[in-house]
N, C-alpha and C positions, 0 to 999 in steps of 0.2 A: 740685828742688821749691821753691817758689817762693810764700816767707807773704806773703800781703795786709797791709796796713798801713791806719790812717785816712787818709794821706794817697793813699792808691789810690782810696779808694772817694770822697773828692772829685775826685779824677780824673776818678773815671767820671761821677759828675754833670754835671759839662760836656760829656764827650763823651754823655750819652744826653738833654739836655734839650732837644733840638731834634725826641727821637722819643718817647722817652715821654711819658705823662701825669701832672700832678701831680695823685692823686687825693686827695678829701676825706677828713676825718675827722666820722664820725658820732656820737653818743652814741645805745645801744641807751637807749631812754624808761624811766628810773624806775630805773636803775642807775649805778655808777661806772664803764662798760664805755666805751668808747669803741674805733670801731672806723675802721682806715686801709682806705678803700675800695679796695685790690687787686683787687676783682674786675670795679673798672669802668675797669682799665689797659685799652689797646687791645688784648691781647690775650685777654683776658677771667683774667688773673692778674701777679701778680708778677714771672712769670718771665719774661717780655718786660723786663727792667733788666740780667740780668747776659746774656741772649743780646744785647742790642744793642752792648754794653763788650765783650765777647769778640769779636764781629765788627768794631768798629772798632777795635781795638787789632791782632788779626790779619789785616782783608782776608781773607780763606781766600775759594781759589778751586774748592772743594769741598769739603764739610764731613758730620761723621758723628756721633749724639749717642744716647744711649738715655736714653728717659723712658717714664714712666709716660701719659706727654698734654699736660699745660700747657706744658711745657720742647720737647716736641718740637715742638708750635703754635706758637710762638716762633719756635726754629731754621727751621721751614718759612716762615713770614711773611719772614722777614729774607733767608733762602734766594733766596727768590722776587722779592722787591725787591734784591736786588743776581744777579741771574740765576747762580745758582750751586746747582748740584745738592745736593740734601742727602738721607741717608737715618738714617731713625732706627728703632732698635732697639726693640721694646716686647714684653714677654710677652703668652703666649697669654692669660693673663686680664685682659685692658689692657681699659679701657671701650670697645664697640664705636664709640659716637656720638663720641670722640676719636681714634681709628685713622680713622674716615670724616672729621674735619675737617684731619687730616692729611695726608692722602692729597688730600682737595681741596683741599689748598697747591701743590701740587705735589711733595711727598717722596714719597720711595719708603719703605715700611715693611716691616720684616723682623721675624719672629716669632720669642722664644727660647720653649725648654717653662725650665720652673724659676721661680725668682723674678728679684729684685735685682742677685744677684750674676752669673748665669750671663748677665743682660743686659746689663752695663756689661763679662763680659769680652769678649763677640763684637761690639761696637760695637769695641772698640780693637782688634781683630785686622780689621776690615771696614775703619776706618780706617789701618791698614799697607796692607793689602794695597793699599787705592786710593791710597795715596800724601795721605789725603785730611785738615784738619784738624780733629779729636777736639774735641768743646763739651759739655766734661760738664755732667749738668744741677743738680751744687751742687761738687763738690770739683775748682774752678779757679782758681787768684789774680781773674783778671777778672770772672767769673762772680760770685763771693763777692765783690767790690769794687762789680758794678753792684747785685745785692742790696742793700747796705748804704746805697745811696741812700735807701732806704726810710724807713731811720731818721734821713738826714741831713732830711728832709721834715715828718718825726713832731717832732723836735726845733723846727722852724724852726711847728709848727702847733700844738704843744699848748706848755702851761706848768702845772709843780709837779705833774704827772704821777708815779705810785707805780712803777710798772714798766711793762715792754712784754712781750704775750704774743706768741712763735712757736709754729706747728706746724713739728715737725721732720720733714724725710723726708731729702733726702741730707745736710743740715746745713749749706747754702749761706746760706740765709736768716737762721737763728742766729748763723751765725761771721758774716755782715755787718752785724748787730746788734750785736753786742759790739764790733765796730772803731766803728760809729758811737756809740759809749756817749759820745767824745770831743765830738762835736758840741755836746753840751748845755752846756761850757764856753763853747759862741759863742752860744748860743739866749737871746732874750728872759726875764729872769724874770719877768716878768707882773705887776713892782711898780711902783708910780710914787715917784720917790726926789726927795724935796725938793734945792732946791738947797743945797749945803753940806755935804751928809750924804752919807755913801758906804756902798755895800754889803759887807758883812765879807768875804764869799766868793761864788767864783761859785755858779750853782747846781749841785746835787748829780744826776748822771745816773739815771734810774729802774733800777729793775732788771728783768734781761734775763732771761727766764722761758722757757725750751722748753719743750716741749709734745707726747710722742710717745703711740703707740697702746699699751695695756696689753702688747699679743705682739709689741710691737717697740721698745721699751726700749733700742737700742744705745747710745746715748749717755750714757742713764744710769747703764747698765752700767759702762761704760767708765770714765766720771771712778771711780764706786767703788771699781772694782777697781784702777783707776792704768796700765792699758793697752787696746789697743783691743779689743771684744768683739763676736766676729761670732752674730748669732741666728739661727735657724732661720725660713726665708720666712711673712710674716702673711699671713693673711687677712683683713685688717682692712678695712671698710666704708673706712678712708680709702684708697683703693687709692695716694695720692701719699703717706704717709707708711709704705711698708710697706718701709723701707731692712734691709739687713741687718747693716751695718759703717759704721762711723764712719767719716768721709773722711779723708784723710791729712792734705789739707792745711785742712782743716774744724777737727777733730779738736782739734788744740794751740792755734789762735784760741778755740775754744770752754769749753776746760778753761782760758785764762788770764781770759776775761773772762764767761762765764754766771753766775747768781747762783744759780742754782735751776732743775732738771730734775723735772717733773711728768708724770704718765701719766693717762689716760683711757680708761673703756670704749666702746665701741660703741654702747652703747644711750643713753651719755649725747651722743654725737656728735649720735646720729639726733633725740633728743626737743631740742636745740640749735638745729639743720637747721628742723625744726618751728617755733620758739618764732621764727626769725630770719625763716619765712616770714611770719608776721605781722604785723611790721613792714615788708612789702615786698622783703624780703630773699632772694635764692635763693644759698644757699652750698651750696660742693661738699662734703663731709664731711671730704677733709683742711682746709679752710677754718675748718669749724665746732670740730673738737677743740679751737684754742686758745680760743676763746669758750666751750666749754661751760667749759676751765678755771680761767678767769677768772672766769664766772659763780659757780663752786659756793666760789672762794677769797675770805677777806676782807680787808680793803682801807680804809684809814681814806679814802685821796684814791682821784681816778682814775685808773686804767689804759685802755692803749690794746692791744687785740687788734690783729694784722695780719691783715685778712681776706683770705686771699691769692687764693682766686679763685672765680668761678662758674661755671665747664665742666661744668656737670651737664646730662645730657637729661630736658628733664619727664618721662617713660615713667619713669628709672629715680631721680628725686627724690617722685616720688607712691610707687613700690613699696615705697620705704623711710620713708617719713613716711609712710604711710597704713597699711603694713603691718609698718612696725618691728616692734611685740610682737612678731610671730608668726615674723618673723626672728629674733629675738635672746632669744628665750625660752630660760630658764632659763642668764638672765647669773647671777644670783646665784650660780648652783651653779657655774657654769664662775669666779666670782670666786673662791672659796671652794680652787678647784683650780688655778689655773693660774698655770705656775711664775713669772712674773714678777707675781704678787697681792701680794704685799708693798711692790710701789714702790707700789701703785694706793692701799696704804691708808696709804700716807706721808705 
């Protein structure tokens, strides 16, 4: 097993800036929110950075991966442009309108019943049997090195920034934030220095802020307790953050360099989702959890959310922004009960 370094995730920068895109940084109007537009990479997320580093580091000349949608979108896009079979793994409860843009990459998609866990094991055993190479869609050295690009971008585009928020689902995006925490040693401080005069220190990295669903806590579990802690499958609105274990090689990047692990409910994703439509914004709901969290926390300077993608179908982003209440009625009482309510009121 195989730790990512920050010299990896510069690595991968070189090798993915000829396919990615360098997207912008917005400020949400009338807050200290600012947000890294992920959802307007070419593949309508994030996860188009560490599938492109994983396929150019390995060439794989058949490849197998399980996600929830944005990571499989990816793997099929890249799939497809280097003509190489790929099939990707997703539970029966995957969003339908991303099993169908899937499938129109040309991947082959295969259904588990269960959550998280029981999908990332029949991806590795499809991958043996075909001889074929395994792109998990967060706990990979490459995978977690092209992620981490994100924040070599964030650093090179903001200045004197308080922290950066992730939403966590397999913990690829987080542990490649904490390796780019280094960057900010190389970034611009946004001061103009007379000549003669020198700066004390460089500037001081923001802190790196996760961001998981109220019933899916594994991470935050984890540091607590001081080993890794597997939870029972969510149901959470963010279907891409519904992990159920900490990645292996996620996992110890995460616990040497995260600052602070926050949780969020459901209805504050959806009424998020809402508030981002208004500004022209359509985020997918794992998207919106680190912006509701950053929204509701205080903050003397700016923070930057990573808004990691927009893969929603209108059908089912009006169902839940027009109909949330009626969906998520009686959050109160379910906060009141349910066994991970204590990190929620942390």
């Amino acid at each position: 097993m195989r730790i990512p370094t920050f010299q990896d995730v510069r690595a991968a920068g070189r090798r993915i800036a000829p396919v990615v895109r360098r997207t912008p940084v917005q400020r949400i109007p009338g807050t200290r929110v600012l947000l890294k537009r992920e959802d307007l990479q070419k593949s309508g997320s994030f996860k188009l950075r560490g599938v492109t580093n994983a396929f150019a580091v390995a060439a794989p000349v058949r490849v197998v991966t399980a996600s929830s949608g944005n990571h499989g979108k990816a793997v099929a896009m890249l799939a497809r442009a280097a003509k190489v079979p790929a099939t990707v793994v997703m539970t029966a409860r995957s969003a339908p309108e991303k099993v169908e843009t899937i499938r129109g990459l040309g991947a082959r998609v295969v259904f588990v019943e269960g959550g998280v866990a029981e999908r990332n094991r029949l991806a590795e055993a499809l991958a043996a049997e075909q001889g074929a190479t395994l792109i998990p869609s967060s706990d990979h050295a490459d995978v977690i090195a092209g992620q981490g690009t994100t924040g070599l971008e964030i650093a090179a585009q903001t200045a004197g920034i308080e922290a950066v928020y992730v939403p966590v689902g397999g913990g690829g995006l987080l542990a490649g934030m904490c390796l780019a925490k280094a960057a900010w040693h190389d970034a611009p401080t946004g001061l103009s220095v007379p000549t003669g005069l020198s700066v004390p220190s460089v500037p001081s990295a923001p802190a790196v802020i996760g961001v998981e669903p109220v019933s899916a806590p594994r991470y935050a579990l984890s540091l607590a307790t001081g080993r890794p802690v597997t939870v029972p499958p969510s149901a959470s609105v963010a279907d891409g953050l519904r992990g159920q274990a900490p990645g292996r090689v996620a996992l110890p990047v995460v616990t040497a360099g995260v600052d602070r692990l926050t949780v969020v409910e459901d209805d504050e994703i959806v009424r998020t989702m809402s508030l981002l439509r208004t500004h022209g914004i359509v985020a997918e709901p794992s998207s919106a959890a680190a912006v509701a969290a950053a929204l509701k926390a205080d903050h003397a300077r700016d923070v930057v959310v990573v808004l990691t993608g927009g893969n929603i179908a209108r059908t089912r982003f009006d169902e839940l922004t027009g109909h949330g209440i009626h969906e998520l009625q009686n959050t109160h009482e379910r906060r009141q009960t349910h066994p991970y309510a204590a990190l929620a009121a942390a």
